[in-house]
C-alpha positions in Angstrom: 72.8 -0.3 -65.5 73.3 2.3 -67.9 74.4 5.8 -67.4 72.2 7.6 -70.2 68.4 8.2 -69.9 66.9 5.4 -71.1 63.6 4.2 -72.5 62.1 1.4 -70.1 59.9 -0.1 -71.9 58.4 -3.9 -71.9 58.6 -5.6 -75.8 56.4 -7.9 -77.1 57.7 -10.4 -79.9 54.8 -10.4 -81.4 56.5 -9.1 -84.8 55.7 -9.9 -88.4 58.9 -12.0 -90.1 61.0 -9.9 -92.6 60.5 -10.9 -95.8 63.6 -13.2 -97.5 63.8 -10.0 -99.5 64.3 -7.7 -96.8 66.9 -10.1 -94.8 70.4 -8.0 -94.8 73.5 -9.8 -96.2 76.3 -11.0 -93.6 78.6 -8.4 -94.7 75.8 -5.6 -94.6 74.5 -6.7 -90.9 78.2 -7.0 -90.0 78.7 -3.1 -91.0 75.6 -2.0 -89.4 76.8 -4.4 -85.7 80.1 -2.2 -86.1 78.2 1.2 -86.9 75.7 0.5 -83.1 78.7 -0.5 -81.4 80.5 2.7 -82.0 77.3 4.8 -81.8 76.7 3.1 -78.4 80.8 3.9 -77.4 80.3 7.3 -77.8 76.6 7.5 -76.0 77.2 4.9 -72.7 80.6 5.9 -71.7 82.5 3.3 -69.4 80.1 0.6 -70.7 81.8 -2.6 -70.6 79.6 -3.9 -74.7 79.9 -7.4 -75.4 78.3 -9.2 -78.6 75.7 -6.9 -80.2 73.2 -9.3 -82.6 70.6 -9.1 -84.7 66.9 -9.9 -83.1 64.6 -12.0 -84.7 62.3 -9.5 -84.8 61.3 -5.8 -84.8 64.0 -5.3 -86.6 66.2 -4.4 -83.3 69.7 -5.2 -82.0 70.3 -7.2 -78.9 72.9 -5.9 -77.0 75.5 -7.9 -74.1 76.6 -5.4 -71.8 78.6 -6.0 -68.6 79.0 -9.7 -69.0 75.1 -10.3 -68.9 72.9 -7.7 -68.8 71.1 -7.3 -72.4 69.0 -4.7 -74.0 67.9 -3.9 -77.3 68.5 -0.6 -79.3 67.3 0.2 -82.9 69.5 0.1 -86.1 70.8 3.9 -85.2 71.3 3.3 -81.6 69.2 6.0 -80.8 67.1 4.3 -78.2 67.4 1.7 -75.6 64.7 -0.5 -74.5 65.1 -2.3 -71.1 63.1 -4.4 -69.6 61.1 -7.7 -70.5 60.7 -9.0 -74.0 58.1 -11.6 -74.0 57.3 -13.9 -76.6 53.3 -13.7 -76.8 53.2 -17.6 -77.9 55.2 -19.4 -75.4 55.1 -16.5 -72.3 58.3 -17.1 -72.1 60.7 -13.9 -71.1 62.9 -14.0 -73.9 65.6 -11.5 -71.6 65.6 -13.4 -68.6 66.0 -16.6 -70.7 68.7 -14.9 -72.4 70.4 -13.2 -69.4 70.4 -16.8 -67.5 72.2 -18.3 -70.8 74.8 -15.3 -70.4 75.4 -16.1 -66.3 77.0 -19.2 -67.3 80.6 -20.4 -66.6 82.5 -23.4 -67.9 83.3 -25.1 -64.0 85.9 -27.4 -65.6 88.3 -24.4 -66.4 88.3 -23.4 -63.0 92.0 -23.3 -61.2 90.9 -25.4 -58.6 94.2 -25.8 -57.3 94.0 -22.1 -56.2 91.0 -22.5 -54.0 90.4 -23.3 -50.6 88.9 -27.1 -50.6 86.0 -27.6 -47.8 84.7 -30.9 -47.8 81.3 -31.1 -45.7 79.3 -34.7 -45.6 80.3 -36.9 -48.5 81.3 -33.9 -50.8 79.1 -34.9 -53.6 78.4 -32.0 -54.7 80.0 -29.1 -55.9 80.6 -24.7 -55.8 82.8 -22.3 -56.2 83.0 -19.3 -54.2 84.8 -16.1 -55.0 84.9 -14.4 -51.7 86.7 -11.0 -50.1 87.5 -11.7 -45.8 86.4 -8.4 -45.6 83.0 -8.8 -47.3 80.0 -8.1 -44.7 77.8 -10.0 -47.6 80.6 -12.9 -47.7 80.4 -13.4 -43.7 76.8 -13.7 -44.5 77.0 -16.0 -47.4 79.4 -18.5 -44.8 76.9 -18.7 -42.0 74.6 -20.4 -45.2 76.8 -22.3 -46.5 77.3 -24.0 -42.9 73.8 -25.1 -43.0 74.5 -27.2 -46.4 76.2 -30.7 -46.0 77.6 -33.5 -48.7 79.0 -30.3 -50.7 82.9 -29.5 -52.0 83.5 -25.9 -51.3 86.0 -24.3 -53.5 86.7 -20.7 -52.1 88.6 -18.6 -54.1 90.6 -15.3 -52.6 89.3 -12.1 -54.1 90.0 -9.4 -52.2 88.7 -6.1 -53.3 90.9 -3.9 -51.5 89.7 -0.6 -53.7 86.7 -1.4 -51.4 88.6 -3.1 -48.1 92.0 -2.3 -47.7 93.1 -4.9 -45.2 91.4 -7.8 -47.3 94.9 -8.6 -49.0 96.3 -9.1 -45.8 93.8 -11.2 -44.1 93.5 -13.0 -47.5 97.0 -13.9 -47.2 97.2 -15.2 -43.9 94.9 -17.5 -44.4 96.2 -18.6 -47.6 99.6 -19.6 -46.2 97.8 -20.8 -42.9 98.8 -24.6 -42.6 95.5 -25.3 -42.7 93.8 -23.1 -44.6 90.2 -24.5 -44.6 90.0 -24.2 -40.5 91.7 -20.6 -40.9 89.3 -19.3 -43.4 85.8 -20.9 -41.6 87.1 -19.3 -38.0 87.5 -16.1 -39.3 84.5 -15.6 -41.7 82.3 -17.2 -39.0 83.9 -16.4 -35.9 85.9 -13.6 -36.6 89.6 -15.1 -35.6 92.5 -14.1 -37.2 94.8 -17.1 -38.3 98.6 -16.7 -37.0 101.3 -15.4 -39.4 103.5 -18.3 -40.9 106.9 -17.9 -41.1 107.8 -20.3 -44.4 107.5 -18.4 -48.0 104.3 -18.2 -49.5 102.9 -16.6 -52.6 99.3 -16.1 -53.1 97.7 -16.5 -56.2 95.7 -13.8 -55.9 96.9 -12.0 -59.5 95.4 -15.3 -61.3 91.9 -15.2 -59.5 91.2 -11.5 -60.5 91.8 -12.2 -64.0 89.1 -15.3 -63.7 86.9 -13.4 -62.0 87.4 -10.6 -64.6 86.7 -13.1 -67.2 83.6 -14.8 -65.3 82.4 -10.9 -64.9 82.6 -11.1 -61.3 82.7 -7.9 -60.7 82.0 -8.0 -56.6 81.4 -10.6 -53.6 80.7 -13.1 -53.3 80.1 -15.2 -56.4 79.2 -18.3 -56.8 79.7 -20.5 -59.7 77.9 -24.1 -59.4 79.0 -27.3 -60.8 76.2 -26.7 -64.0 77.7 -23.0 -65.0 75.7 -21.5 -62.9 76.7 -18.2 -62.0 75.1 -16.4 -58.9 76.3 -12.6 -58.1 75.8 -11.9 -54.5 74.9 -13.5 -51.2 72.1 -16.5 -51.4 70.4 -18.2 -48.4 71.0 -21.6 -47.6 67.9 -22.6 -49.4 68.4 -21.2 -52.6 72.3 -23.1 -52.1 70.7 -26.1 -52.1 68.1 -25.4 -54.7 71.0 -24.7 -57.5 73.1 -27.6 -56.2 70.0 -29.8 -56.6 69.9 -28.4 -60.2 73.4 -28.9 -60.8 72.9 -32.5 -59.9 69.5 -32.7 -62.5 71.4 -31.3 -64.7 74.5 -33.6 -64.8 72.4 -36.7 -64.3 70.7 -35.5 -67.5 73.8 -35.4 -69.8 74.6 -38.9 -68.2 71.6 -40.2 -69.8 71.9 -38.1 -72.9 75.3 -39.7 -73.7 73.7 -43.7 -72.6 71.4 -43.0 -75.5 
């Protein structure tokens, strides 16, 4: 993840509380944030930082970098400690917990009316897919997702052609086939090529990059369930259903949080 030496270390938040005395002011933490994140600029070239906080203990700095990774570094940014942070109370894994709350994406601000719409069963349930035609992982990922019934499949057009140059091409025929969910599903899972249409069409390829960009989807697949899930990378057909099962707990839960 990071391009410097670092030190991999497990934490344990089993630190004393700073005293009220010893608490920074806003402003004072706010020029010390600034002072990391330009320390860290100059030492971890190419690294895409997001918010940088202070921890509630050990008096380190949580750092956000590449969308959801995190790590913690001390007030000079000298060091970087990666790894597990667990809180000796609980158990829990206070960097997984976090990375998990990072890997989340609002589903209602998805363009849906840029994706390919697949229907299996009664549709009940719901993902997104950002996928590349020429994605080995992608094919993969298809051949699971025809084991799941009663779901919505929204498949989103991301070719990466830095990484597969024809993707934009077969991207596009499929796109402006006339039926673009029976293009797609015959040639990610039976290799088919859909016919070239003669009647304009325009992509929207340009608008799905920059949500991806913004979602920090990065490669493909990805996929995005109906909770904010977010999922990097090919899943088997079980672990489909699990997080759709989830999504559905999840949901039914805020149902019955707004009843009461």
């Amino acid at each position: 993840m990071l391009k410097h030496t670092l030190i991999a270390l497990s934490l344990f938040a089993a630190f004393t509380s700073a005293n009220a005395a010893d608490v920074p002011s806003a402003k004072s933490n706010a020029a010390k944030v600034d002072q990391i994140r330009q320390t860290l600029t100059q030492r971890m070239h190419g690294a895409n930082l997001g918010a940088i906080t202070k921890a509630p203990y050990g008096n380190l700095y949580e750092v956000v970098i590449n969308g959801f990774n995190v790590f913690y570094t001390d007030e000079n940014a000298d060091v970087a400690f990666v790894g597990k942070v667990i809180d000796l109370k609980t158990q829990k894994d206070l960097v997984q917990a976090r990375t998990q709350e990072l890997q989340h994406v609002d589903f209602s601000m998805l363009p849906l009316d840029k994706a390919i719409v697949t229907v299996k069963g009664n549709g009940s349930r719901k993902v997104a897919v950002f996928s590349d035609p020429e994605c080995p992982f992608c094919q993969e990922l298809e051949h699971e997702l025809a084991k799941v019934s009663d779901v919505t499949i929204y498949t989103f057009l991301y070719p990466l052609v830095e990484l597969h140059p024809d993707a934009e091409r077969k991207a596009k025929l499929v796109w402006c086939a006339a039926d673009r969910a029976k293009a797609w599903e015959e040639l990610m899972l039976k290799g088919k090529e859909p016919a070239a249409s003669d009647k304009p069409c325009d992509p929207p390829f340009k608008a799905i990059q920059e949500v991806a960009q913004k979602a920090y989807i990065t490669g493909t697949p990805g996929l995005i369930f109906s909770d904010g899930t977010l999922v990097p990378g090919g899943i088997k057909s079980f672990q489909i259903e699990r997080n759709l099962a989830e999504s559905q707990d999840h949901a039914a839960g805020k149902k019955v949080s707004k009843a009461n």
